[in-house]
N, C-alpha and C positions, 0 to 999 in steps of 0.2 A: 504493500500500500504506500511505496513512497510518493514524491514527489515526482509528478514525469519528469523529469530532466533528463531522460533517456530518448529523446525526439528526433525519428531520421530526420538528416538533414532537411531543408525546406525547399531545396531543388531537386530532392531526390521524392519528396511529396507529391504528388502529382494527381491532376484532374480535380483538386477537392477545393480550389481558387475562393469559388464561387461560393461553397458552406462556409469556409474558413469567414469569409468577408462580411456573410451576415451574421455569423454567431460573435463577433467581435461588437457588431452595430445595437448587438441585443439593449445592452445599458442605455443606447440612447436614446432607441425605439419604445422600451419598456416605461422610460419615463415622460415621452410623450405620448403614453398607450397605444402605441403601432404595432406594439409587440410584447410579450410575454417572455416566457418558456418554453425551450425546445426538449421534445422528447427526440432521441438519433435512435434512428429503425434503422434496419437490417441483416444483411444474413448473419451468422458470425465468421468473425474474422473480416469482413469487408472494411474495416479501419476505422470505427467508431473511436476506439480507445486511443486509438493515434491520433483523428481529429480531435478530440480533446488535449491530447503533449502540447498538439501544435497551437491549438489556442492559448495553453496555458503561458508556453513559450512566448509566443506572440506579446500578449498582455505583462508578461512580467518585466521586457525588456524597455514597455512603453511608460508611461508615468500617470496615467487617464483612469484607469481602473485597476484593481485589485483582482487574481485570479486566484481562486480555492479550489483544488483539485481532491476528491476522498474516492476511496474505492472501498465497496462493500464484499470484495468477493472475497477477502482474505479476513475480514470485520470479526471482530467477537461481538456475537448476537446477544450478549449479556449485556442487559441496559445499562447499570454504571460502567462497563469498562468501555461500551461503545461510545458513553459519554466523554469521557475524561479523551480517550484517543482522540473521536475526534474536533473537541476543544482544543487539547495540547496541539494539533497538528494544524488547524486553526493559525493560531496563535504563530505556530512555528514560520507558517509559510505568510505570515501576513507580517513578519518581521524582514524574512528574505526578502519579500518584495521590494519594505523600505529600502532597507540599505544597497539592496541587488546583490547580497550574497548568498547565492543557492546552497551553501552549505550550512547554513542555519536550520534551512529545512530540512536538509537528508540526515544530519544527526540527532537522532530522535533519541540516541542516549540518556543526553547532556537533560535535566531537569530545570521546569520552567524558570523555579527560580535564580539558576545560574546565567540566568536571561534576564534578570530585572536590569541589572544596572545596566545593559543596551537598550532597553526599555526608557526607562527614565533619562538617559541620555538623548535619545529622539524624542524628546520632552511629549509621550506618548500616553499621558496619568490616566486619562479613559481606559487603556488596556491595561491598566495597573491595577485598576478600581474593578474591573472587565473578570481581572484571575482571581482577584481577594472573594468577587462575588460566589463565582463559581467555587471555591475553595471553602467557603461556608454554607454550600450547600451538601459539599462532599463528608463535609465534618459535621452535621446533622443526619445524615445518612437517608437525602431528602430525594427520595428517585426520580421522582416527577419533575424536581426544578433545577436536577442538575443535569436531566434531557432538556427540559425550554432552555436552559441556560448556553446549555452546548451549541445547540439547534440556533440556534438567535445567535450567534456570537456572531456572526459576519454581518448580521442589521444591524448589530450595533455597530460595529467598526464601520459601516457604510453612514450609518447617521452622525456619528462623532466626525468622522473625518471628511465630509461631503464627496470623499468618490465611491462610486457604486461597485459590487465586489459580484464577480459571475462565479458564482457555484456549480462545481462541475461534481456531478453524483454519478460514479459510473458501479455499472451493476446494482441501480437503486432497488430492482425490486428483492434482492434480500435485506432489505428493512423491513421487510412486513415481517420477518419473524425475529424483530426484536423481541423480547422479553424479563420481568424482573426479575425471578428468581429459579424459575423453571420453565421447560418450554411450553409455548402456547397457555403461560398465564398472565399474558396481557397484550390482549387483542389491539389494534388500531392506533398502537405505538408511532406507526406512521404517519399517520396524520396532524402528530406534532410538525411533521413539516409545513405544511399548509400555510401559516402565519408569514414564517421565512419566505414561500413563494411569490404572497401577494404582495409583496414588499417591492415596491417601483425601483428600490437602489438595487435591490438583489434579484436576477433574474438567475435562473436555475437553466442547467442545459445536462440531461438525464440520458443514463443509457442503462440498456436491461434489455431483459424479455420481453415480448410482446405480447405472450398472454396471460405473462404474473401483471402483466401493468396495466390492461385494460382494466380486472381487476382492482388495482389500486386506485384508478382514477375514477371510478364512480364513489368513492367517498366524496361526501360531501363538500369536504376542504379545500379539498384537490378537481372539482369538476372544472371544468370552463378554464382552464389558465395554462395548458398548456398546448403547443402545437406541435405535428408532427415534422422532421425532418428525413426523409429515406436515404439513405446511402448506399447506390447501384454498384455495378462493377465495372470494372476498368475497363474500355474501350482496348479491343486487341491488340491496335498497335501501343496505347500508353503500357498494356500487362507485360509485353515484348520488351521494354525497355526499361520498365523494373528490371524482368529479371536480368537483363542483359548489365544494368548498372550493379545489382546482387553479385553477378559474378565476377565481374570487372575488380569489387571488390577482394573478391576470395581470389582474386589471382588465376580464374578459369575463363577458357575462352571458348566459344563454338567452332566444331568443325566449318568449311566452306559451305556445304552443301546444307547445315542444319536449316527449317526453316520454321521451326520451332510451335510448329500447326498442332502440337502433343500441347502447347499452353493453352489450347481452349478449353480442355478438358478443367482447367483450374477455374471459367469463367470468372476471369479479370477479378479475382478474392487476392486480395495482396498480401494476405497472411499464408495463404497457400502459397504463393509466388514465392516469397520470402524463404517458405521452409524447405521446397523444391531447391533450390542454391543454394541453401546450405547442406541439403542433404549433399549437392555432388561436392560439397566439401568434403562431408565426413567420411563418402566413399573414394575419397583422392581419385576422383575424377580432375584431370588437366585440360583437355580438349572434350567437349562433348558432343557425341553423336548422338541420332534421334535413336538408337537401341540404349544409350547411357542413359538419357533420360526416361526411358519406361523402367530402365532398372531402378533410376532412382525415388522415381516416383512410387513404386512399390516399397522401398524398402523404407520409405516415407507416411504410409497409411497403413505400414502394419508395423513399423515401429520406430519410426523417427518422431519429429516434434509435433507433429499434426495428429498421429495416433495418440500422444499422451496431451496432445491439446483436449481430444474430443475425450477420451478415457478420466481427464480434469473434472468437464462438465459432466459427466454421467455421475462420478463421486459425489461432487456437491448436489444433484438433485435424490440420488438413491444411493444411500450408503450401506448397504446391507451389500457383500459379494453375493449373496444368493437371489437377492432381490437385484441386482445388475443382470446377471446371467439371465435373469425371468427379461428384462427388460431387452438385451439384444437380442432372446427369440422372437419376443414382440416384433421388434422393429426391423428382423430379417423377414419376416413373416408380411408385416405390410410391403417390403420392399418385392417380396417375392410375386405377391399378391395385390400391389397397387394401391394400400387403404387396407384398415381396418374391419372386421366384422363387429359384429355385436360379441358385449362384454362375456358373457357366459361362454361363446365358444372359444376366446381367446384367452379365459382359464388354462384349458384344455392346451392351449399350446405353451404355454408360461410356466404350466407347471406346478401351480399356485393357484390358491382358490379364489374365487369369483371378486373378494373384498380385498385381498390381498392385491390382485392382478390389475383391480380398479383403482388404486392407489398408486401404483406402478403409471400407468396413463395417464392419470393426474396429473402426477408429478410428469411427462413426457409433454403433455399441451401444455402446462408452466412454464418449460422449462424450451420450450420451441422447437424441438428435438426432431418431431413425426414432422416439421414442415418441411426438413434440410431435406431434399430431395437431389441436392448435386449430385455428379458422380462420385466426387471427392468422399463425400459424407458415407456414401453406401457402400465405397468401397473399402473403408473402413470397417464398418460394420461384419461386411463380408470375411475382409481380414482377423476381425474380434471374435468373429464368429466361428472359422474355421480354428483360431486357437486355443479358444474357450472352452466351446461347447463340442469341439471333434476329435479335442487335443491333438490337435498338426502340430508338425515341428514349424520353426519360424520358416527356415529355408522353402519348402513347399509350398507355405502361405504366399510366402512373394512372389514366387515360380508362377501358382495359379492366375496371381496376379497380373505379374507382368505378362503371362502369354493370352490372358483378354487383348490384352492393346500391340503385343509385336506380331503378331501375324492377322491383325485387324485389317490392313490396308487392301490386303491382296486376297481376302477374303469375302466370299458372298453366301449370306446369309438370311436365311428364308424362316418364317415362325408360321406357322399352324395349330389352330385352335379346332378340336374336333367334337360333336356333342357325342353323348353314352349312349347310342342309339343304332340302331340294325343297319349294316353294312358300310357306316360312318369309318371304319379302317380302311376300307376301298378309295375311300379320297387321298389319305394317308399314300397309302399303295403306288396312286398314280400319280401325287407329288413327288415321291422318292424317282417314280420311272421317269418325269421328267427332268428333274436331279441329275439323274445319271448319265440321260443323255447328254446331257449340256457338261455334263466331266468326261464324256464317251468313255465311258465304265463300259464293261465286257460285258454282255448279255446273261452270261450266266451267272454270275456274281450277282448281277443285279436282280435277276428273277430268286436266288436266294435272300437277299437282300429285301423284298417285298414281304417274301413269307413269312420271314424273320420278325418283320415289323407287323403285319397285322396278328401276327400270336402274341405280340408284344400288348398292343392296342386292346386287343379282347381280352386280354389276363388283368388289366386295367380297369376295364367296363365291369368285369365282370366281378371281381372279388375285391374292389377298392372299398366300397361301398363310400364313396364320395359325397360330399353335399352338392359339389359343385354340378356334378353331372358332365364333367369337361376334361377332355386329357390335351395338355398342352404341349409342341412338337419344335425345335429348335434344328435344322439342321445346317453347318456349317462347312462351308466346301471352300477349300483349298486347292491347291495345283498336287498337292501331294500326301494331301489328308481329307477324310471327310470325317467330320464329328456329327451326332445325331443324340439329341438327348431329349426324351421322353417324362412327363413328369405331371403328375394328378396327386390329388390329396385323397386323404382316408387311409385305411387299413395298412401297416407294415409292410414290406414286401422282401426278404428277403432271401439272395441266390442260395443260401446255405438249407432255405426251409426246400427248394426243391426238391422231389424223388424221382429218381432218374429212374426208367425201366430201360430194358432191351427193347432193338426193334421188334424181335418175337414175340416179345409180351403184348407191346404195343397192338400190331395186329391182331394178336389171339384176342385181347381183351374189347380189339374196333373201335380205338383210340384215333378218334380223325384227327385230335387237335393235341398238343403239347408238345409239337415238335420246335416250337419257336425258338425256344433257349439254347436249344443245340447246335442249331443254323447257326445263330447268334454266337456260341463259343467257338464256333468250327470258320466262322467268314471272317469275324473281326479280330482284330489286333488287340484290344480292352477292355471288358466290359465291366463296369461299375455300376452299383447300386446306394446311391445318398438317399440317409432318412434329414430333411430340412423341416423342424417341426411337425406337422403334421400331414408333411406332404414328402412324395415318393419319386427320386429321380432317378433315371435310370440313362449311363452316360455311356454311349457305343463310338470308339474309335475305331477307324481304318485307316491304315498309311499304304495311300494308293503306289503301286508297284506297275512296271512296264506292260506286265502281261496282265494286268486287270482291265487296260485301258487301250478299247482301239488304236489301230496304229492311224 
């Protein structure tokens, strides 16, 4: 929770001109009521918390206003201590401003009183009079008035000294679980800020969740006063020169040929950009080619600083390991499946009961979590997922990872949704045939290959017992590979429950159907069977060879 004085430089800031310009105009808007308080939206990682550095920067170097910067995500949610901290911090950064030395504010050692006589030397007696208040309310053991005291401390310093002081609250909405002596025994703690807001010298400029704070703002206090700010993502070309200036710094440079089309996948998030160079730091990457980069991108969402970025925010909303673990099947589950069902069946996939599970998504829509829909986000998850809950070793997680996006380009890829319904494998059948024509796959391979897949399709239909009603079809063609993966919810499925007979038996016993799996072990190169919550994948490689494949 220090003080930002950690702010990329101001030319390496970029596209945010224009917010910087009016969150700076706030004090003077606010006090000709043109303006209020700004809530900063957006995804996370988009640079809220850096527009904030940079305003604070901004303001402190200038001499017009007063900038107070606190962050709640590190806060002790215990109402005196969040008091005194952030009073003392207050205090601290409202001295650095004076004199302009920042290091008054980042040693939070040093106690206030070894602060007085630079106090009274900038002949400052209202802040003298300011801590004695506060300090007799500490020594009454007075809860309530050594929060308004804390809270209020920048109106006063705004009204004693006529400049007006911009309050920067980031991650405000864990204020709502402040509390006095135990948790959740004293509700609407927040709304002690209210007063502070509508204060013309003191405009507030807030960052958080979006849907802890819709929440917070229909308190009464807090209605009407503040307005939204969104923060989108970087324009491709300004994302390209981030990272290019990232690396410029790390001492790495691009191959000739890189042209770096793998950074859209970050959609212009400059926290992602940022972590991407330095992951090819960590990997002593020197020159990067567009294969370095999927590597390192990988080794960055399943365990560089964007894996323990996201792995941060899940602790802080769900601290229980077992209630996490419930929490990424969830949300592989919606990833798998587009959205949510109803609570009662996504029990059933969590692991955990109905009230339990319900709490879990609570806290997930609090916490913004089910909105992040990037690739970025999911493929994390995916990665959290495979080492969590399938216990992969790291190396494979990345492997799986990276070989999504290295043989992405020259890959073409076809999805099929089929219903549970009589002779619906027959569509299946004749997508594969025309599949194979277009890889000029050998005739007979391929008419295996059909067979293969409608025993696949019918073993699905028939023994899933599915809600969906729906078997979903994936198949991916390559010049030298064709991948085919099959995949419907309900019922377990696995190759070890199979009972093989002989062909003899087979016949004797006029066995028309069960020969799928055998085609299946006998054609393909792989076959794998993933249980993903409560749904059943089933993954078939072939690595096409000379003689599979018309001449």
């Amino acid at each position: 929770m220090p003080v930002p004085s950690n702010a990329i430089s101001a030319e390496n800031f970029l596209n945010r001109e224009a917010e910087l310009s009016y969150l700076k105009s706030l004090p003077e808007l606010k006090g000709k009521a043109l303006g209020g308080n700004v809530f900063l939206e957006g995804a996370r990682g988009m640079g809220k918390t850096e527009l904030l550095k940079q305003l604070h920067r901004a303001l402190f170097w200038e001499d017009n206003v007063v900038p107070f910067y606190y962050s709640f995500k590190t806060a002790n949610q215990k109402g005196s201590y969040f008091a005194k901290d952030y009073f003392t911090r207050f205090v601290r950064q409202y001295i650095s401003f004076v004199t302009k030395d920042s290091s008054i504010a980042d040693n939070v050692a040093v106690p206030l009183q070894r602060l007085m006589p630079v106090i009274s030397s900038l002949g400052l007696c209202w802040l003298i009079d300011c801590i004695d208040n506060f300090q007799a309310h500490v020594s009454k053991n007075d809860f309530y008035w050594q929060l308004v005291a804390a809270i209020s401390a920048p109106v006063v310093a705004a009204q004693k000294s006529g400049k007006p002081v911009v309050v920067m609250l980031d991650d405000f909405d864990a204020a709502e679980h402040l509390y006095e002596s135990s948790l959740d025994d004293a509700h609407g703690l927040i709304s002690l800020f209210g007063e502070s807001m509508q204060n013309r010298l003191c405009p507030h400029v807030i960052t958080g969740s979006a849907g802890a704070l819709g929440a917070i703002f229909t308190d009464h206090s807090l209605l009407g006063m503040t307005e939204q700010m969104r923060l989108g993502p970087l324009p491709e070309d300004l994302a390209a020169a981030l990272f290019k200036t990232h690396l410029a710094t790390l001492k790495i440079t691009c191959a000739p040929d890189v042209r770096l089309t793998f950074l859209t996948i970050l959609r212009g998030n400059p926290l992602y950009i940022r972590n991407l160079a330095k992951a090819a730091s960590k990997m002593q990457k020197k020159e990067l080619t567009e294969k370095d980069l999927v590597e390192c991108y990988g080794f960055e969402v399943s365990e560089g600083e964007t894996a323990f970025y996201w792995s941060s925010v899940f602790r802080r909303y769900v601290q229980s390991p077992t209630k996490r673990k419930a929490m990424v099947k969830l949300i592989m589950h919606a990833i798998e499946n587009e959205g949510m069902e109803d609570r009662g069946r996504l029990s059933i996939v969590s692991g955990l009961c109905e009230t339990e599970t319900g709490a879990i998504l609570d806290a997930m829509e609090a916490s913004g979590i089910i909105r992040d829909k990037n690739a970025v986000f999911q493929d994390f998850i995916r990665a959290l997922y495979m080492r969590e809950i399938e216990s992969r070793k790291p190396s494979d997680v990345r492997e799986k990872i990276e070989s999504k996006y290295l043989s992405e380009s020259e890959a073409s890829c076809f999805e099929l949704v089929i219903p549970m319904s009589s002779n619906a494998e027959l569509v299946v059948a004749k997508a594969v045939e025309q599949i194979g024509i277009n890889m000029n796959l050998e005739s007979e391979f391929l008419n295996y290959l059909q067979l293969a897949l409608i025993e696949i399709c019918i073993n699905a239909m028939e023994h899933s017992g599915s809600y969906e009603k729906k078997v979903f079809l994936k198949f991916i063609a390559r010049p030298n590979r064709l991948e085919i993966i099959i995949e419907n919810s309900g019922r377990p499925f696995s190759l070890d429950s199979l009972t093989e007979h002989s062909v003899e038996e087979k016949l004797r016993m006029g066995m028309k159907r069960g020969w799928g799996f055998k085609l299946v072990y006998a054609i393909m190169d792989s076959v794998k069977v993933e249980r993903i919550n409560d749904r059943t994948r089933v993954i078939l490689t072939k690595e096409i060879k000379n003689k599979e494949v018309h001449p």
